[in-house]
C-alpha positions in Angstrom: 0.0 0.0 0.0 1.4 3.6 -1.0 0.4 6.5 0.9 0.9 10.8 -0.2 1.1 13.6 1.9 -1.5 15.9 1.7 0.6 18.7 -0.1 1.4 16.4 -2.8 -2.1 15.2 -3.3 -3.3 19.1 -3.4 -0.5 19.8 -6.3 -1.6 16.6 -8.1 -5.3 17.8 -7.8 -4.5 22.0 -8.9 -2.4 20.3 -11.9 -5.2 17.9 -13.3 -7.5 20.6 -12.5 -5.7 22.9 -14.6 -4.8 20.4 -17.1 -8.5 19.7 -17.6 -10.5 23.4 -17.7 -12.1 24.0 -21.1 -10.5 26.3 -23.7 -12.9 29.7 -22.4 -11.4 29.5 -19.0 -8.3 31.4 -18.3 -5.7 32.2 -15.3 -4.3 35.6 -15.2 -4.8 36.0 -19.0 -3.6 32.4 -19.9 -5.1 30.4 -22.3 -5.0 26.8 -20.6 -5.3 23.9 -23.1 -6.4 20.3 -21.8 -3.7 17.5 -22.3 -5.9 15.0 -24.1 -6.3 18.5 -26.6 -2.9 18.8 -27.0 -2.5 15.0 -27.9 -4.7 14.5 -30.5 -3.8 17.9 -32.1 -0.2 16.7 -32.7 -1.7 12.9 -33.2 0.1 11.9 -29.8 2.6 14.0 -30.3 4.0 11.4 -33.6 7.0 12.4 -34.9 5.5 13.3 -38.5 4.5 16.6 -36.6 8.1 16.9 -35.1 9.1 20.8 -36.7 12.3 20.2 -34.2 14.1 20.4 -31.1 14.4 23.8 -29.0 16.7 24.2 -26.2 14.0 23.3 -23.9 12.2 20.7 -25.4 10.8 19.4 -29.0 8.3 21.6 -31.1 5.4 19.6 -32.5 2.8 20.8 -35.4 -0.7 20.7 -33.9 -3.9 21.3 -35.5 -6.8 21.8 -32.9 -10.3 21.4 -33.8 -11.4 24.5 -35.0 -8.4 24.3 -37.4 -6.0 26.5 -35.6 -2.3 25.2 -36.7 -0.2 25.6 -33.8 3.2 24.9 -32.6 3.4 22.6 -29.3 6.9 22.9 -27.5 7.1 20.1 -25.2 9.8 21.4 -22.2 12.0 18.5 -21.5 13.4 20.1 -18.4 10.7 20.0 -15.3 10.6 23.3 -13.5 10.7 23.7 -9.8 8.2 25.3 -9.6 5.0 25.3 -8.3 1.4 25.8 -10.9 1.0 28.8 -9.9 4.6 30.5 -10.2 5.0 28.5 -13.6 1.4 30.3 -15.1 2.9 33.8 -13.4 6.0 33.7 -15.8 3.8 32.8 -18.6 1.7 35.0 -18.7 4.9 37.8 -18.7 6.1 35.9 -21.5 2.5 35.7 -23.1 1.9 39.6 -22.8 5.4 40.2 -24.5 4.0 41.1 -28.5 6.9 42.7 -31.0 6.2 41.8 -34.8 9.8 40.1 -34.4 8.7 37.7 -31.5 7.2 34.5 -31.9 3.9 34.9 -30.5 2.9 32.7 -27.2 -0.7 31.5 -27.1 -1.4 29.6 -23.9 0.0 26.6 -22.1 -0.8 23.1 -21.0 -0.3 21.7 -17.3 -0.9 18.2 -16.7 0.7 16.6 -14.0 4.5 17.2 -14.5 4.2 17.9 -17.8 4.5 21.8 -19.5 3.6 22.1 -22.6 3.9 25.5 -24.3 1.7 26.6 -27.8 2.8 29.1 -30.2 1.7 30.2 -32.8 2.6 27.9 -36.2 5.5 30.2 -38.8 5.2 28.6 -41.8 8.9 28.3 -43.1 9.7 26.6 -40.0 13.2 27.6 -38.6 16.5 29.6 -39.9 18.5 26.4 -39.3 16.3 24.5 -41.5 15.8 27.2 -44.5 19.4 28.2 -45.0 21.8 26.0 -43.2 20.1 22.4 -43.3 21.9 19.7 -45.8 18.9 18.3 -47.8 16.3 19.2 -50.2 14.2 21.4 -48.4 17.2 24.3 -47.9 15.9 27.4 -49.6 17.5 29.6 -52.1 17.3 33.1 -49.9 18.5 36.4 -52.0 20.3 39.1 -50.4 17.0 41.1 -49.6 15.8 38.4 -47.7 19.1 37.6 -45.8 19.3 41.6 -44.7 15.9 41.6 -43.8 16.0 38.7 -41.4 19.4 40.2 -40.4 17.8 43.4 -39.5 14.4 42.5 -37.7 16.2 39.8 -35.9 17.9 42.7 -34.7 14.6 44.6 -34.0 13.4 41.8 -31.6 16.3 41.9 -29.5 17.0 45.5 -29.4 12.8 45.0 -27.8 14.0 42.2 -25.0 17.1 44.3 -24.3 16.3 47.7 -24.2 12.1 48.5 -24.4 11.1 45.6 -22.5 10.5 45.9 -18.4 12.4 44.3 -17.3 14.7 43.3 -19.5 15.3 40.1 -21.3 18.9 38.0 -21.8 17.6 35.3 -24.2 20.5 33.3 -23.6 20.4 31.2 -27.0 20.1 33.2 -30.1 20.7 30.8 -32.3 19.7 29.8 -36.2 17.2 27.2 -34.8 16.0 30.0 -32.2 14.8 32.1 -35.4 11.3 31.6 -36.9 10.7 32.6 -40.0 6.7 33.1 -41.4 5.3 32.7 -44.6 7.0 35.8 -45.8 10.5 35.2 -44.7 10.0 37.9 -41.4 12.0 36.5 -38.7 10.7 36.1 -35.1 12.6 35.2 -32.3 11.7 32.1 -30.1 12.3 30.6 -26.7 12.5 34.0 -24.9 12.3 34.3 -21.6 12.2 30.5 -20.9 15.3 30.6 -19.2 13.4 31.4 -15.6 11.9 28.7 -15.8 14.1 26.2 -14.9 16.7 25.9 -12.1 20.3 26.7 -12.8 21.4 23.3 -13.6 19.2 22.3 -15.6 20.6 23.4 -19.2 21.1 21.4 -22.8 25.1 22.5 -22.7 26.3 22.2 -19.5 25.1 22.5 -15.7 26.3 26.1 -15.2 25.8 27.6 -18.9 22.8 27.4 -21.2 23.4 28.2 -24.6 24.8 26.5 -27.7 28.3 25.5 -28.9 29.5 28.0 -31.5 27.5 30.7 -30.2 28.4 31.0 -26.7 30.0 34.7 -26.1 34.0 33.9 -24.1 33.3 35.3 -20.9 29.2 33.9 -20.4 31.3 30.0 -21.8 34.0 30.3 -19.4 33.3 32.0 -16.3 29.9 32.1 -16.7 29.1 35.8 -16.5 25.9 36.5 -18.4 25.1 40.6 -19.9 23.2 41.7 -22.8 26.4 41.7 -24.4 26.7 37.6 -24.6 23.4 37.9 -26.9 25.2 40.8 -29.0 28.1 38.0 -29.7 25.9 35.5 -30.3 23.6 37.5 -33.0 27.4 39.0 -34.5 28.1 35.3 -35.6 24.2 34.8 -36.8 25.1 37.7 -38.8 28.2 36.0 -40.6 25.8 32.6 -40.8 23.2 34.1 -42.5 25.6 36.0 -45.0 27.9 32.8 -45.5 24.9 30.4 -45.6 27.2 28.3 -43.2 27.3 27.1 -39.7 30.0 28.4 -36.9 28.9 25.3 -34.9 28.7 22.4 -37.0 32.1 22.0 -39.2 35.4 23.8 -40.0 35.5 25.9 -43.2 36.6 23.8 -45.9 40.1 22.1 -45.3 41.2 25.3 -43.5 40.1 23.2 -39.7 39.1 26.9 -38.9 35.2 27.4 -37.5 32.9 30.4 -39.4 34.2 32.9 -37.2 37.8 31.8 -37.2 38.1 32.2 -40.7 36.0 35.3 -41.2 38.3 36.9 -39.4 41.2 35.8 -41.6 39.9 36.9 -44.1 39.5 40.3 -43.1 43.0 40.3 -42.2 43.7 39.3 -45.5 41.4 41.9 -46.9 39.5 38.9 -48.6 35.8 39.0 -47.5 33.9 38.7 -50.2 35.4 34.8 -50.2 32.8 34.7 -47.3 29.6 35.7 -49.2 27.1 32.6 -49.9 28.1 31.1 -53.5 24.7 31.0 -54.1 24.1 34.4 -54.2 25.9 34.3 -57.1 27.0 38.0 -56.8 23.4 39.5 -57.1 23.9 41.6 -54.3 25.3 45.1 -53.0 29.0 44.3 -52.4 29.3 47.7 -49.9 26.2 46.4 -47.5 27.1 42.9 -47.4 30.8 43.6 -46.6 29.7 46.3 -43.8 27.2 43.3 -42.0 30.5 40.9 -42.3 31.8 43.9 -40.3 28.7 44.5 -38.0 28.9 40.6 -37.1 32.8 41.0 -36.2 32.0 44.2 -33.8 29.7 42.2 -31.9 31.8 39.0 -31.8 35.0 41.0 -30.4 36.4 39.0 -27.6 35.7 42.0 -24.6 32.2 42.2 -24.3 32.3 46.0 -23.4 33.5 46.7 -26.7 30.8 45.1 -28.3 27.9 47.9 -29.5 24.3 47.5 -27.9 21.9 46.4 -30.1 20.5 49.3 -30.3 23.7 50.7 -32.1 23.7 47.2 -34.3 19.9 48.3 -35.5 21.6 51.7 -36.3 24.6 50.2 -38.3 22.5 47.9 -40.1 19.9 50.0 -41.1 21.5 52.6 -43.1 24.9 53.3 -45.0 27.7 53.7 -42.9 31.8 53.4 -42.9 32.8 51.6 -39.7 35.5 52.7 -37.7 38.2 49.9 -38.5 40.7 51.1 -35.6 38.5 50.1 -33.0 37.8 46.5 -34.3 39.7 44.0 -32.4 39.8 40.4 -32.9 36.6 38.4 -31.8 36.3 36.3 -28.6 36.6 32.5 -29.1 37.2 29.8 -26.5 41.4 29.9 -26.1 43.4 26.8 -26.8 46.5 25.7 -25.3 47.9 25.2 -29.3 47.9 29.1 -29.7 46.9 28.9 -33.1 44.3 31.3 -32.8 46.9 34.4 -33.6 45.8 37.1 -35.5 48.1 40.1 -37.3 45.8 42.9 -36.1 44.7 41.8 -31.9 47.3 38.9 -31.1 46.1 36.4 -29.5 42.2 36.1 -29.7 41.6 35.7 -26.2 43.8 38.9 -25.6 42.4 42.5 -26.2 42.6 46.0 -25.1 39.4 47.8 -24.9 38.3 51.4 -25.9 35.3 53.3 -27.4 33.4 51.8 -30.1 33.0 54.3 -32.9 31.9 54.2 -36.8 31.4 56.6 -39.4 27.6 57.6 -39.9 26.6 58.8 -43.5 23.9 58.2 -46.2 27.1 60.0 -48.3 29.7 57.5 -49.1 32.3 60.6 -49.0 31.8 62.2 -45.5 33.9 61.2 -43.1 32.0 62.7 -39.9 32.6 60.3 -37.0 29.8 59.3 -34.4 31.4 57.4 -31.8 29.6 55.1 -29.2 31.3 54.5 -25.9 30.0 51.7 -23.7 30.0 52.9 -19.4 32.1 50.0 -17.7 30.6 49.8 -14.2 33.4 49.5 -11.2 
């Protein structure tokens, strides 16, 4: 015979009884979906619907009976909290709307399990439109490519510097990116973070993030700012121009990563080796070499030099010569080989730190410099 204390029996009780209100009911605002709903919406959740694998769980395509298509994440990671703290973050998250977010709808509770529903973006994820290796890649033209640049941008210029409080996504990432019907990005996974306990990550049991996009000083010593997103958007930047992944596999036979080699080739003065092939040269030589150059300001290995993303809407938005002095070699994990030596920063996990400036013009010829100095807190 098994017995429960009477606090566990309540929890078991408030979680079925969530689990199980119809669709009109709602808790602070939250749309609460049944289980059994959920289920036969994704057809048990059967891996023809699988659109993926988040950071926090795997994304299922739902259809629910009145023919709403919807995105169900499944969090693999149980949070410690209780019902009612859980449905309090959610419905922060659920109130944040930005035309660059992916939208939350409402959420299942049922027992220990979360499910969260999103709404459905019909060209699935970044990772899988430009970067995947099969048959279903598309062919994105340089419009496209600075347009998911730029309102990729937008949302997390929103989280980092409109929204109160603020918001560290933590994992901006290629798979993180949603793209609609028309190609407009929308950012995904915010704000899950608080929902689990510290060591409870997909990378390690102090840091979550993703290999290959993990800013130096957030990998290492685990010190997490706004500017750890900046780094990891600066290398979506160069992913999204090169059509190739920093996290997957060295560049060709060079046995140097995306960012490793971008950076050579601006020392070598070659960047346009970096462009997508695909692209076949239909596009604007001058913008695409100055987002190569964006992506490297906000990979550089001191995260106070990196601009906010404020500046990086700024710089990506209209013409502009960027300050070249004050670009220093980006941040990457250091290696006991030393290989990682560059002409212009030594060592890449070595660096001085000063103002970040550029030169602001819609006139190719002026040389008027705005500079933008980041406040280093003692």
């Amino acid at each position: 015979m098994s017995c429960c204390c009477p606090d566990a029996i309540s929890t078991r009780k408030k979680d079925l009884y969530y689990s199980q209100q119809n669709l009109s009911f709602s808790v602070k605002n939250i749309k609460l979906f049944s289980y059994n709903e959920l289920r036969s919406a994704t057809d048990n959740f059967h891996r023809k619907n699988k659109l993926g694998r988040g950071g926090f769980g795997m994304v299922y395509k739902g259809i629910l009976k009145d023919g709403t298509v919807v995105a169900a994440k499944v969090l693999s990671a149980q949070s410690k909290q209780g019902v009612d703290e859980f449905l309090t973050e959610i419905d922060i998250i659920r109130t944040v709307k930005h035309p660059n977010l992916v939208q939350l709808i409402g959420c299942c509770v049922y027992g220990t399990n979360r499910i969260l529903v999103y709404e459905y973006l019909e060209k699935n994820s970044l990772d899988h439109a430009l970067l995947a290796n099969n048959s279903e890649k598309a062919t994105l033209d340089w419009g496209t490519r600075s347009s998911i640049c730029l309102g990729t941008a937008r949302g997390l210029m929103f989280l980092h510097e409109e929204l109160v409080p603020h918001i560290v996504h933590r994992d901006i990432k290629a798979s993180n990116i949603l793209l609609d019907a028309n190609f407009i990005p929308k950012i995904g996974d915010f704000g899950l973070a608080k929902l689990f306990p510290d060591n409870v990550t997909h990378l390690t049991t102090r840091v979550a993030g993703t290999t290959g996009y993990l800013a130096p000083e957030y990998a290492m010593q685990g010190q997490l700012t706004k500017k750890a997103d900046v780094y990891s958007f600066g290398v979506l930047v160069l992913e999204i121009v090169s059509g190739r992944s920093n996290s997957k596999e060295p560049w060709y036979a060079t046995e140097k990563f995306l960012l490793e080699w971008t950076w050579h080739l601006y020392e070598e003065e070659r960047l346009r080796e970096l462009v997508d092939p695909s692209l076949k040269e239909e596009y604007p030589e001058e913008e695409v070499l100055r987002f190569i150059k964006v992506g490297l300001f906000c990979t550089q290995a001191a995260a106070q030099r990196r601009p906010s993303m404020l500046q990086v809407v700024e710089m990506l938005s209209k013409p502009m010569r960027l300050n070249e002095k004050e670009l220093t070699p980006p941040g990457l994990v250091p290696n006991s080989s030393g290989k990682n030596k560059g002409k212009r920063g030594g060592n890449f996990s070595s660096f001085r730190f000063k103002g970040l400036s550029f030169t602001s013009s819609t006139d190719p010829s002026s040389s008027a410099t705005v500079s933008f100095s980041e406040i280093i807190p003692r």
